[in-house]
C-alpha positions as CSV (number, residue, x, y, z in Angstrom):
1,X,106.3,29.1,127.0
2,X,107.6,28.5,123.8
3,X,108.0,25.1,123.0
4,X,105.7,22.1,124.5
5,X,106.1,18.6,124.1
6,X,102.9,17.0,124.9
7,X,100.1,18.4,127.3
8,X,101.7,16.7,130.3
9,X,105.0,18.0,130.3
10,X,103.5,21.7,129.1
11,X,101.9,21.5,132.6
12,X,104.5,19.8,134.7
13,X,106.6,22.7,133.2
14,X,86.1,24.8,100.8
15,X,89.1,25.9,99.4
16,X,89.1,29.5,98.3
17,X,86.4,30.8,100.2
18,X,87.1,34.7,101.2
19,X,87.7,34.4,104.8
20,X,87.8,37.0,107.4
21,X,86.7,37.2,111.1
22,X,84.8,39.8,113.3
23,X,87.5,41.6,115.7
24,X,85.2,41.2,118.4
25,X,86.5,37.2,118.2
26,X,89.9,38.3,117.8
27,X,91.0,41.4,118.9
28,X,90.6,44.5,121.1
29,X,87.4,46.1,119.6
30,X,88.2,49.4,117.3
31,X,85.8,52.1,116.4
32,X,85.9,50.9,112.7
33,X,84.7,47.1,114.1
34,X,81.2,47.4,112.5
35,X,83.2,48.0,108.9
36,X,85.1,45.0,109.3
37,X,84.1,41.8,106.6
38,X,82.5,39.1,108.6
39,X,82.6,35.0,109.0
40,X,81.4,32.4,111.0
41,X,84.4,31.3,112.4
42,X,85.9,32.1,115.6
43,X,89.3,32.1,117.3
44,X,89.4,30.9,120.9
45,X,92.2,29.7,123.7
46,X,92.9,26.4,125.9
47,X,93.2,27.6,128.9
48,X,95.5,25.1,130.1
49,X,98.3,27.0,129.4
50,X,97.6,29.8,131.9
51,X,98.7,28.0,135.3
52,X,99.5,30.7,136.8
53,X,96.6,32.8,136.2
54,X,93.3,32.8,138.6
55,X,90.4,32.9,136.1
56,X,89.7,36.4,136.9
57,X,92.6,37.2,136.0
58,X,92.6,35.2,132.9
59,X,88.9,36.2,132.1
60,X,90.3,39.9,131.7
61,X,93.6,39.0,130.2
62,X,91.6,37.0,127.6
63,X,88.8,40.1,127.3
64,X,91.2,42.7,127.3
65,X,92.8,41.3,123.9
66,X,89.1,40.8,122.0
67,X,89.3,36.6,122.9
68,X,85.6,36.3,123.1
69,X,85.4,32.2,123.5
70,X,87.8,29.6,125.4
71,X,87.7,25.6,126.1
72,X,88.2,25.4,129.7
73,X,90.8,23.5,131.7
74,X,90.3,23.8,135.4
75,X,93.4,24.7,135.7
76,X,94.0,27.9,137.1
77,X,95.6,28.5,140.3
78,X,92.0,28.2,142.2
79,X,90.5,25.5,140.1
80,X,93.0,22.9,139.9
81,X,91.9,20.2,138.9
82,X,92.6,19.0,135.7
83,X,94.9,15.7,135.4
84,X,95.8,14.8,132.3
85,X,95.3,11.3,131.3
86,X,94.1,10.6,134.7
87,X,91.3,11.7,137.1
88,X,91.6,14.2,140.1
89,X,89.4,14.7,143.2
90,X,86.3,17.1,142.4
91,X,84.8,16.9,146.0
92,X,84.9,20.3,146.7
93,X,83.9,21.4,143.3
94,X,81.0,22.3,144.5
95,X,77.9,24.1,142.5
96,X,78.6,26.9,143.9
97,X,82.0,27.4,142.5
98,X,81.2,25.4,139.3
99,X,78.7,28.5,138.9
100,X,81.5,31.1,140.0
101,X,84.0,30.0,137.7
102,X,81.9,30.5,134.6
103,X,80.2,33.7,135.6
104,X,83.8,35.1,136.0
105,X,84.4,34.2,132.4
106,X,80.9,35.4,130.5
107,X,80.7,38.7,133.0
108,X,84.0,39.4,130.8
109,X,82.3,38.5,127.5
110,X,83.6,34.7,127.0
111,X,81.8,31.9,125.8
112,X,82.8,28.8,127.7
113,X,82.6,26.3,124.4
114,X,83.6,23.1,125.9
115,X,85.3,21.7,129.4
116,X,88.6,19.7,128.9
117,X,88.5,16.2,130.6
118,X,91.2,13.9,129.0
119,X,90.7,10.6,130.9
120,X,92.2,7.2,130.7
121,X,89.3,5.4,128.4
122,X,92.0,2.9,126.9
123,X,93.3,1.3,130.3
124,X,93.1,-2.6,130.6
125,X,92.0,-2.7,134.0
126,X,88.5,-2.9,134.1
127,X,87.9,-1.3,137.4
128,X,90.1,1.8,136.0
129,X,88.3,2.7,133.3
130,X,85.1,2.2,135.9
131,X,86.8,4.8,138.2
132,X,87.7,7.0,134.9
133,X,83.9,6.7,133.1
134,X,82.6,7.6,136.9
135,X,84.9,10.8,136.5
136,X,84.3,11.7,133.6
137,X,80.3,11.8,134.4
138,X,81.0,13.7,137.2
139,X,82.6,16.4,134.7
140,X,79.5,16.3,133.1
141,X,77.9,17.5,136.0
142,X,80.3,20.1,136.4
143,X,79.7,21.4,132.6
144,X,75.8,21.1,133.1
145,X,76.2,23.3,136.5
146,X,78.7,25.6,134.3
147,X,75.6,25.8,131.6
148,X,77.9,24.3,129.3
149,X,77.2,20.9,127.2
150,X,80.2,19.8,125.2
151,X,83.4,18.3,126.8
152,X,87.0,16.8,124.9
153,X,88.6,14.2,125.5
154,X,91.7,11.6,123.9
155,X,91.1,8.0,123.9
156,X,93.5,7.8,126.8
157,X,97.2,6.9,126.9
158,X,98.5,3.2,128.0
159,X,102.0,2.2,128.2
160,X,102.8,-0.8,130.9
161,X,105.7,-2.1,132.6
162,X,106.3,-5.3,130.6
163,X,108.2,-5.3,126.9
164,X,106.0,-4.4,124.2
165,X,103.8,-6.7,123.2
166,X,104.2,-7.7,118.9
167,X,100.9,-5.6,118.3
168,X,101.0,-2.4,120.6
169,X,97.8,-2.2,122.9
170,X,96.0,0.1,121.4
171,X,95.9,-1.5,117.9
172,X,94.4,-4.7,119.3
173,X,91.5,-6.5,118.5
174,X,90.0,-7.1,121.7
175,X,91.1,-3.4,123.1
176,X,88.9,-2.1,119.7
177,X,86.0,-4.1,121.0
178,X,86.3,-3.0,124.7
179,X,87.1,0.9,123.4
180,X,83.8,0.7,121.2
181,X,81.8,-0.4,124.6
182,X,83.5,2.4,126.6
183,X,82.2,5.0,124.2
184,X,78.5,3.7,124.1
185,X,78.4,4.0,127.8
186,X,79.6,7.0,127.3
187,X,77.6,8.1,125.3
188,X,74.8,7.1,127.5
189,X,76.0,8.6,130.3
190,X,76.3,12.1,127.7
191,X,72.6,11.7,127.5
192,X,71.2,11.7,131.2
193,X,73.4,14.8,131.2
194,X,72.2,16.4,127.7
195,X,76.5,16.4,127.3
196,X,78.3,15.8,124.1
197,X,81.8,14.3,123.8
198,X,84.3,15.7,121.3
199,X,86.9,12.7,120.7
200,X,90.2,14.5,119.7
201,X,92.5,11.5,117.0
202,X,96.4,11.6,117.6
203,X,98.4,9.9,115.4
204,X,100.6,8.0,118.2
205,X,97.2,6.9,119.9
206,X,93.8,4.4,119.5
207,X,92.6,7.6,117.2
208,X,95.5,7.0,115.3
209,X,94.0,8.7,111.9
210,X,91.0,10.3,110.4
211,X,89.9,7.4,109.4
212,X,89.9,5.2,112.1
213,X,88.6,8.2,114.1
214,X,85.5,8.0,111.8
215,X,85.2,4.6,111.9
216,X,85.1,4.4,115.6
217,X,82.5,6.9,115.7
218,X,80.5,5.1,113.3
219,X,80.9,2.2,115.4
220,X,79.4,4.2,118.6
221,X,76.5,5.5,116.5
222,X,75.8,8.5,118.5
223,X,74.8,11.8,118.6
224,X,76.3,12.6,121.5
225,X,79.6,11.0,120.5
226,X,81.7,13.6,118.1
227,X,84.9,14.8,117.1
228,X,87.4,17.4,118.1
229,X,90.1,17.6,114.8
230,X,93.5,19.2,115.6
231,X,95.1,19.1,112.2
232,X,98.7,18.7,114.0
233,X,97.6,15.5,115.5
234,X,97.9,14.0,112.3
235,X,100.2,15.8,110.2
236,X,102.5,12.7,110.0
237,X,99.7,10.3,108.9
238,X,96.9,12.6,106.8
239,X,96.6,15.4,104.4
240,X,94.6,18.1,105.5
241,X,92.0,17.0,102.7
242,X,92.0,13.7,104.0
243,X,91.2,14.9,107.7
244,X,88.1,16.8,106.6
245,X,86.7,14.4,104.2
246,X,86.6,11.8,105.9
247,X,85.8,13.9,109.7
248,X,83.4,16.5,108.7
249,X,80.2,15.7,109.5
250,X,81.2,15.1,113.4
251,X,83.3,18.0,113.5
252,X,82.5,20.6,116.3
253,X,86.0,22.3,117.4
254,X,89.1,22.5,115.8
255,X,92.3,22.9,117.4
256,X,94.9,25.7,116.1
257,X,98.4,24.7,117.4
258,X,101.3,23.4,114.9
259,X,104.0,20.1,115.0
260,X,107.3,19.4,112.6
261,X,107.5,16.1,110.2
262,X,108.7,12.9,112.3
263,X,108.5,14.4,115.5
264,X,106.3,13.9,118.7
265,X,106.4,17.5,120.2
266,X,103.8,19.8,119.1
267,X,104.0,23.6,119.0
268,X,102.1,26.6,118.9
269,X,100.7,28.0,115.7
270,X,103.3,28.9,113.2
271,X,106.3,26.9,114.4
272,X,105.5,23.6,112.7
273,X,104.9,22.2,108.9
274,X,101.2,22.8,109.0
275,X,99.7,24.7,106.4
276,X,97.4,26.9,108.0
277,X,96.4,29.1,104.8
278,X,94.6,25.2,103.4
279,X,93.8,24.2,106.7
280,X,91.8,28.1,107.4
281,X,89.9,27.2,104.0
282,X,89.2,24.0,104.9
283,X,87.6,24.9,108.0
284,X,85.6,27.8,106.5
285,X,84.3,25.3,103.8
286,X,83.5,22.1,105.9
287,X,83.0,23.6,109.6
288,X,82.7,27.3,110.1
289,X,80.5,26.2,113.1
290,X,83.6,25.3,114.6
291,X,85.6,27.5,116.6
292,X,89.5,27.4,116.2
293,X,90.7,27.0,119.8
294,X,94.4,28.5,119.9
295,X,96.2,25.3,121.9
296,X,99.6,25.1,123.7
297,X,100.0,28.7,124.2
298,X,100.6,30.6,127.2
299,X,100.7,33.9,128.2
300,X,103.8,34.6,126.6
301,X,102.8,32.9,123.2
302,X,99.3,33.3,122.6
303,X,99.4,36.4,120.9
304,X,102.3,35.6,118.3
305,X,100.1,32.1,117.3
306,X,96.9,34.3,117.2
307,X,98.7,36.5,114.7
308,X,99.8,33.5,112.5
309,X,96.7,32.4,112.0
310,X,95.2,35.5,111.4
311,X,97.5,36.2,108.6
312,X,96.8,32.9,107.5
313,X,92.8,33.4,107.5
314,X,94.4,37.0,105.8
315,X,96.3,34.8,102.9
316,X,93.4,32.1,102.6
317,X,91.3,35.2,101.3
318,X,93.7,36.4,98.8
């Protein structure tokens, strides 16, 4: 799949530091892999790009090319059931499989690092975002049966019916106010179920920049509230410096895919204006903790967007 416009239509369809990362992370092991320089940093997948995989056969896809850690969307062709921007029916979810799913995945030598959720948070109707917070703690349940504690998430996506209204709904005052509420009791919820939330900023969204992003996580106050930072998000609106300085300290996944100037549809890595040799030193300076999870790939992608930003972490090192 070569070019995405947004994650619903893809499934409807520091500076300077010497970077360099095990092989193990990134690619089929080699004899000579105990020779090779070392880093913290790791490159990962989204697996929501693999619909028409089963997660075995994803698990050894994955394993067979040296991917040693994915963020999980259950949304393989017997787990299906991630909605974006929505909420889908987890009844037979059961432990059972919950447990399945993620041995499949670390009997092949993957790290599960987070669960993709993607809810509506930001909808007006109160009993929504009810039915959506209820969802979302039942993902939590799922992760904690998985053994796996962090999840992602947007703000959520609301466009109604009527003309739009002078200030769009996701700038207003009072939808501020109700989104600050919605992430406490989220982040209370997070704590029954020792979860955390990474809350991913897009520029066209309520997490409109970096710093309203940090601002709105200051306003939670959480631990268990944090922040997912996919530099393509907001290319249009923020330097790369500006995204780290004012994000780094709740940092705890990045996201490696790529978007033009001016335009909504993001791309895989290395088909978009994003700087990736900065953004790689950035990362190793501010969060090597944080995996780089390779986003809005696909089987017949992945591998050319793993290569660009391995040259890039190559280049950064020069």
């Amino acid at each position: 799949m070569s070019q995405i416009t947004n994650r619903r239509q893809f499934l409807s369809t520091a500076a300077g530091a010497t970077l360099a990362l095990p092989f193990a992370a990134t690619a089929p092991a080699t004899a000579n892999e105990t020779a090779q320089p070392r880093s913290p940093l790791q490159i990962g997948v989204a697996t929501f790009g693999f619909t028409n995989y089963t997660n075995a056969e994803l698990a050894k896809e994955l394993s067979d090319q040296g991917i040693r850690i994915i963020q999980l969307f259950l949304s393989q062709t017997d787990s299906r059931y991630w909605k974006y921007n929505s909420r889908s029916d987890l009844s037979d979810l059961t432990p059972d499989r919950c447990r399945a799913i993620a041995d499949t995945y670390r009997s092949a030598g993957i790290t599960i690092h987070s669960i993709g959720v993607y809810t509506n948070l930001i909808h007006p109707d109160q009993a929504e975002r009810q039915a959506n917070l209820d969802y979302f703690e039942a993902m939590m349940q799922v992760a904690r049966t998985m053994g796996v504690q962090q999840l992602v998430t947007e703000a959520g996506h609301f466009h109604s019916n009527q003309p739009e209204p002078p200030v769009p709904h996701h700038f207003q005052e009072e939808v501020w106010k109700t989104m600050v509420a919605t992430g406490k009791e989220l982040a209370r919820r997070a704590e029954t179920h020792d979860a955390t939330i990474l809350f991913e900023p897009f520029f066209r969204g309520f997490l409109a920049s970096a710093k309203r992003t940090r601002v709105f996580l200051e306003a939670i106050d959480s631990p268990r509230i944090r922040a997912l930072l996919d530099p393509a998000n907001l290319l249009e609106v923020n330097d790369l410096e500006e995204m780290f300085e004012q994000l780094a300290p709740w940092i705890d996944c990045l996201h490696a895919k790529d978007r033009k100037l001016h335009v909504d549809r993001g791309v895989p890595a290395g088909q978009g204006d994003l700087d990736y040799e900065r953004f790689v030193k950035l990362a190793a300076a501010r969060t090597p903790h944080a995996p780089l999870i390779l986003e809005y790939v696909g089987p017949n992608d992945y591998q050319q967007a793993r290569t660009h930003l391995l040259d890039a972490i190559r280049g950064a090192g020069n």
